[in-house]
N, C-alpha and C positions, 0 to 999 in steps of 0.2 A: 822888719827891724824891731823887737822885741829889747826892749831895756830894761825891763825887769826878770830875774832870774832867783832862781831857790838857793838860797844860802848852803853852805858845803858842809856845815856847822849846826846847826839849828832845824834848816828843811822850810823855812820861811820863803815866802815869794818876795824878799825883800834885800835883795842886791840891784842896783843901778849900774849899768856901765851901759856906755856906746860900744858900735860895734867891734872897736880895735882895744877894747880894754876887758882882751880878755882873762888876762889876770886877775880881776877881781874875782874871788869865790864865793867870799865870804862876805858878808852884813856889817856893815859899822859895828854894828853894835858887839859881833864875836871876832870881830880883828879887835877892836877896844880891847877885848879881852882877852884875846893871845897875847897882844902889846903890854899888859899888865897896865893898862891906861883905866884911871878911875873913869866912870861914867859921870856923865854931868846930873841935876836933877833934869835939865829937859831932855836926855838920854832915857832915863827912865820912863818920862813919862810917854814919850814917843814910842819906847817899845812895847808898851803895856796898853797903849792907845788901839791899833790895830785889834789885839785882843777883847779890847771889848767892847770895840764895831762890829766885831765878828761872832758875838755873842748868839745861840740858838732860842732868843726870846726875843719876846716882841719888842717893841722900839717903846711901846708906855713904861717897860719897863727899867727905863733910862734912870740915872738919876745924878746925870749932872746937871749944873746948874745953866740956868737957859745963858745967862752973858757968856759962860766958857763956852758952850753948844754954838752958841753965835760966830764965837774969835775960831773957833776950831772950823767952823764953816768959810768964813774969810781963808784961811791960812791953805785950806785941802782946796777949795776950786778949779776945776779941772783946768778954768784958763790961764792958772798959774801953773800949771805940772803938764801943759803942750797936749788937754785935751787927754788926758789918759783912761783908760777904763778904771784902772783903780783907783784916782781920784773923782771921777763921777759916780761909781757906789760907794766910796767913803760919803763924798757931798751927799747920795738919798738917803743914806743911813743918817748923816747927823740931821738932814732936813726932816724930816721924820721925827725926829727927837725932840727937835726944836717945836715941832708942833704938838706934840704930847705934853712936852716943859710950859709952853705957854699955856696952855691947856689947862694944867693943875693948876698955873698960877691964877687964872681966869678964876677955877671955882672955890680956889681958896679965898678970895676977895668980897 
């Protein structure tokens, strides 16, 4: 039972449906935009999130701030999202981050 699927639009692994909803193709975020539906600001930033977790550098080279790194780690744990694989390497990715952010903030002090 696989509930993540590649957008029809985009090419993103980021469509949600259960198994009977196979109608969905498409990503919020590019039905938003067939529908001519503004995006919200946390539209954006959720789509631009992904992106750059998925960055091909290292995790020091983070540079959000540790409080957001923290709410962002609340929000993705996997034991909200039913144990999923992509939110447990979202969570090592930001946990990683959070540890480079304290980090700075350690020897800037």
């Amino acid at each position: 039972m696989k509930n993540w699927h590649t957008c029809e639009s985009c090419g993103r692994e980021a469509v949600y449906r259960k198994d009977h909803e196979t109608w969905k193709t498409k990503c919020v975020f590019c039905w938003k935009e067939d529908q001519g539906i503004t995006h919200s600001v946390s539209d954006l930033y959720a789509m631009h999130l992904e992106d750059l977790l998925e960055i091909d550098k290292p995790p020091e080279l983070a540079r959000l701030p540790l409080d957001f790194i923290k709410q962002l780690i609340t929000l993705c744990h996997p034991d909200k999202h039913g144990n999923s694989q992509k939110a447990t390497t979202t969570t090592q990715k930001l946990l990683a981050m959070r540890d480079v952010a304290a980090h700075a903030m350690e020897e800037k002090l």
